[in-house]
Residue, then its C-alpha position, 0 to 999 in steps of 0.5 A: x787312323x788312330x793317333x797311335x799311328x800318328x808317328x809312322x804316318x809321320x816317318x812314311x811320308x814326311x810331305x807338306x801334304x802329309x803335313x795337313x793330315x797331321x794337323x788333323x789328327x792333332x786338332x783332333x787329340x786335343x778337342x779329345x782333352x789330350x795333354x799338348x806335352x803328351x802328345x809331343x812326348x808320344x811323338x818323340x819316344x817313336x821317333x827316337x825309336x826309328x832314327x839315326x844317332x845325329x837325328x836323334x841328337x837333333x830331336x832330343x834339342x827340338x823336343x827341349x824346345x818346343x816343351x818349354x814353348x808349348x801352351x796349353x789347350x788347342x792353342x798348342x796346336x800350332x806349337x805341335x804343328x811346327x815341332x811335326x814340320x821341324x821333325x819332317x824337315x830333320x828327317x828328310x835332311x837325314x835321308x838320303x831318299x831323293x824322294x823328298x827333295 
């Protein structure tokens, strides 16, 4: 999976297991050196793109918040790791898929 798909394996299963996957791929962008705010950015702008009005207002606190929080190097993993299971959390609230309850 490349980490441009990161955000669509995010929205097509927002599971706990998918969850460990996800962390994966996080511990991997950042042992490549990639920015922590990138990361978190590239997420967010994929996500706007693929949620409702009140999600997004949601996302748009979250993403505010976990930005000042987040630290630098793969320390950030657990910051990045808990903004993707707020978003997952949002997101399955959202829907009305009973798949996720």
């Amino acid at each position: 999976m490349q980490s441009t798909q990161l955000p669509f394996c995010i929205l097509a299963d927002p599971s706990p297991g998918r969850l460990y996957l996800i962390r994966g791929k996080l511990q991997k962008l950042l042992g490549d050196f990639v920015h922590p705010n990138l990361i978190l950015q590239k997420l967010v702008e994929q996500f706007l793109k693929r949620v409702e009005g009140s999600t997004k207002r949601e996302l748009y606190y979250w993403h505010a918040y976990y930005s000042k929080k987040l630290p630098t190097g793969t320390t950030a993993l657990l910051k990045l790791e808990e903004f993707v299971a707020k978003f997952m959390s949002i997101y399955r609230k959202s829907s009305n898929n009973r798949q996720y309850v």
